[in-house]
C-alpha positions in Angstrom: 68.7 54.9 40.4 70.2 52.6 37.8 68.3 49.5 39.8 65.4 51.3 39.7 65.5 52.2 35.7 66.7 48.3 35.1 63.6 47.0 37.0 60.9 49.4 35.4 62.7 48.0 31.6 62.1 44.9 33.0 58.6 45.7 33.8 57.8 47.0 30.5 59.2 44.4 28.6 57.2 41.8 30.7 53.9 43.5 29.9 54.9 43.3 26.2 55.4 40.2 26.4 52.0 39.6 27.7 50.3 41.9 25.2 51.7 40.0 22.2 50.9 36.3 23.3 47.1 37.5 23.7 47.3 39.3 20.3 48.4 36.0 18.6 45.9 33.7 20.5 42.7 36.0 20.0 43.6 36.0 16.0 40.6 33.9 14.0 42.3 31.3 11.7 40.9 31.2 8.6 37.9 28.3 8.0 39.0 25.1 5.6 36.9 24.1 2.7 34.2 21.1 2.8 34.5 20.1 -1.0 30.7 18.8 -2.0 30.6 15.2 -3.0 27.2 15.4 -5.2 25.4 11.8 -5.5 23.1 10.8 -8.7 20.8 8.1 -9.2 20.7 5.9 -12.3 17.9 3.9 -12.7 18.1 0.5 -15.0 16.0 0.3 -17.8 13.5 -2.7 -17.0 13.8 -5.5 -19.4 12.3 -9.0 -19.2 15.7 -10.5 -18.3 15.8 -8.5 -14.8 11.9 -8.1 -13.6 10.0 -10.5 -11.4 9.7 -8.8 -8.7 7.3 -6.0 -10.1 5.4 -9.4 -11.3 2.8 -10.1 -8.5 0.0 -8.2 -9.8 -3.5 -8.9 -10.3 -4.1 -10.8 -13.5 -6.2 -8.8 -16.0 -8.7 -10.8 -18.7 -7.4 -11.4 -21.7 -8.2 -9.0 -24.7 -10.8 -9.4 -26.7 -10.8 -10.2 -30.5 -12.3 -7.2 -31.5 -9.1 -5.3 -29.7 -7.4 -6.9 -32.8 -6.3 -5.4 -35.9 -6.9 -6.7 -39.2 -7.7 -10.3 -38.3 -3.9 -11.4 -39.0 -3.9 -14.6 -36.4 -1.2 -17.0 -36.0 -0.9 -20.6 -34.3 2.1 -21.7 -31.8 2.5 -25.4 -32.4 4.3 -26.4 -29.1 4.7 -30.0 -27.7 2.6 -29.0 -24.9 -0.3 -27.9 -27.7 -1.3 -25.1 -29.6 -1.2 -21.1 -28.6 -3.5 -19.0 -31.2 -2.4 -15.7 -31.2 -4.1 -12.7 -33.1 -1.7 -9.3 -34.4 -1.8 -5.9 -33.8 -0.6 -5.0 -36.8 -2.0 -1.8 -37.1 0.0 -1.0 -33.7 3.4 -2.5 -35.0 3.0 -3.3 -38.1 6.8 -3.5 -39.2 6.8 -6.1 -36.0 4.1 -8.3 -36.9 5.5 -8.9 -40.7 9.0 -9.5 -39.3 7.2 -12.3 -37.5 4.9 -13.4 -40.1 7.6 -13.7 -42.8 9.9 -15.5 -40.3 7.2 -17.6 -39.0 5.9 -18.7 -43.0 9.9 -19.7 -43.7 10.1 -22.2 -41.1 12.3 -20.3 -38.9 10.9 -20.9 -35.8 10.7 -24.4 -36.5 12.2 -26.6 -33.7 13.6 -23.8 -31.3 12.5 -23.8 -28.2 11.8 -21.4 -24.7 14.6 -21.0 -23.3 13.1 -18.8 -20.1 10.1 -19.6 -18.2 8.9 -17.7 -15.3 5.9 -17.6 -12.9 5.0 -14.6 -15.0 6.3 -15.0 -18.5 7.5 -17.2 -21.2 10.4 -16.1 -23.4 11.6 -18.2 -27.1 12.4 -18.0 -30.8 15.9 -17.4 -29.9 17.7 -19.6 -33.1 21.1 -19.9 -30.6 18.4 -21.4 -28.0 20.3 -19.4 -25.0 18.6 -15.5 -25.2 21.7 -14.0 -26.5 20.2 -14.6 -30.9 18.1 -13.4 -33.2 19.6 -9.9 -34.8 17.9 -6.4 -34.4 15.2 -4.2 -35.3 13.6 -0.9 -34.4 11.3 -1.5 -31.2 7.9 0.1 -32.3 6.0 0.9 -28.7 1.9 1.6 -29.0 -0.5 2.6 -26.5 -1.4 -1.8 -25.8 -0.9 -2.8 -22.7 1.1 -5.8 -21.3 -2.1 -7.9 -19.6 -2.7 -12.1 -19.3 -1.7 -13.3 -22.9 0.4 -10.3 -24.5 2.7 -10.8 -26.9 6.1 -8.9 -27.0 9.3 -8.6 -28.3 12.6 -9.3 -26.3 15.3 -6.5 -26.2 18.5 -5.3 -24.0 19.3 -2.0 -22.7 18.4 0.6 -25.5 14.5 1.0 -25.9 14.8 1.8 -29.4 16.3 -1.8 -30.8 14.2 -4.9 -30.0 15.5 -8.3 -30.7 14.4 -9.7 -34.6 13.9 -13.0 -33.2 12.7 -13.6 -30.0 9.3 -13.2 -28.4 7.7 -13.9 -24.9 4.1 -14.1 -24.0 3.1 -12.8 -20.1 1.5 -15.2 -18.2 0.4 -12.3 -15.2 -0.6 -9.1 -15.7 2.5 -7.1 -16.8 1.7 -3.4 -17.2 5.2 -2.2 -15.8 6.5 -3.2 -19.4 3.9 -0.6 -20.8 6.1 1.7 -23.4 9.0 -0.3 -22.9 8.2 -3.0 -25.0 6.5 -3.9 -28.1 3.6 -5.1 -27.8 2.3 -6.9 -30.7 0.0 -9.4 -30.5 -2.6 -11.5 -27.7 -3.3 -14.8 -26.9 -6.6 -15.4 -28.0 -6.6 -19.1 -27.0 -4.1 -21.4 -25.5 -3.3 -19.6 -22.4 -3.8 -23.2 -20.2 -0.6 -24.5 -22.8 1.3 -21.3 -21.9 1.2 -22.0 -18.6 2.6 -25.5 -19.2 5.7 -24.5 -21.1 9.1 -25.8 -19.6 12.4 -24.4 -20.2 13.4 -26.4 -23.0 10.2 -26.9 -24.5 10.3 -27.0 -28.3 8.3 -25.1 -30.8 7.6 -27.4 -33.7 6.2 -24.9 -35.9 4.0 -21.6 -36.5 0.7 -21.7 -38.8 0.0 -18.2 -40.1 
């Protein structure tokens, strides 16, 4: 009788056993947490210093005169020859005069273009290395950058342009459209613009 009691305990205890090590392996263990790593794009602001390769676009005609405001015109003296250049000063007219005045004080006198590229030329910089020429407001119009525009160098903010230096597209160059100031075309000259080397010297501008 007493086997007979010890092996049913036994029994019993074994099935236990049994029931437990199911109940523990049949549990659902609780899920871990992905964290989200969330990605944003910047995207650079263009400026002249860091496009070329947006460059190889079809050339447009230069503008005509009577795109021009106000008959203010201006002549590039360059070693290579002359550049005549009519204003837009109704479009940036705070641009135009900085120019003007600078341009009737000599200031330009001597400097030189100190970038040149299959698609622009870039000078009037009075440290002769793109890193002169103070700060003003940019003033952006509706003008777009074609063959022969004139514009205004600047660096990462939009809304200050460099007082100083200028460059003149030699392709069309609509990417810079309301990014720029545009100021001004080449009304005749555009054979010397292409000729301009780094290095080559302004000797004067004739308002």
């Amino acid at each position: 009788m007493g086997k007979f009691v010890v092996i049913c305990a036994l029994i019993l205890l074994g099935l236990f056993a049994v029931f437990m090590i199911n109940t523990n392996t049949t549990k659902v263990k609780p899920a871990t947490e992905n964290p989200t790593l969330n990605l944003s794009s910047v995207s650079p602001t263009p400026t002249p210093a860091i496009i070329n390769s947006m460059s190889n676009q079809t050339p447009s005609p230069t503008s005509k005169t009577n795109d021009v405001s106000n008959g203010v015109t201006a002549v590039i003296k360059t070693e290579r020859g002359d550049i005549e250049i009519a204003f837009y000063s109704k479009d940036a007219p705070n641009t135009v005069q900085n120019f003007v005045q600078k341009a009737k004080r000599g200031f330009y006198n001597n400097l030189n273009f100190h970038r040149v590229e299959d698609w622009v030329i870039q000078g009037g910089d009075p440290l002769g290395n793109g890193t002169g020429g103070g700060n003003m407001p940019t003033e952006l119009n509706n003008k777009p950058f074609i063959v022969g525009s004139l514009g205004v160098a600047r660096g990462g903010d939009i809304k200050i342009s460099n007082a100083a230096q200028f460059f003149i597209t030699k392709k069309d160059s609509q990417f810079l459209n309301g990014q720029y100031t545009n100021f001004g075309i080449v009304t005749k000259g555009m054979d010397i613009v292409n000729k301009i080397e780094i290095g080559s010297k302004i000797l004067g501008i004739s308002i």
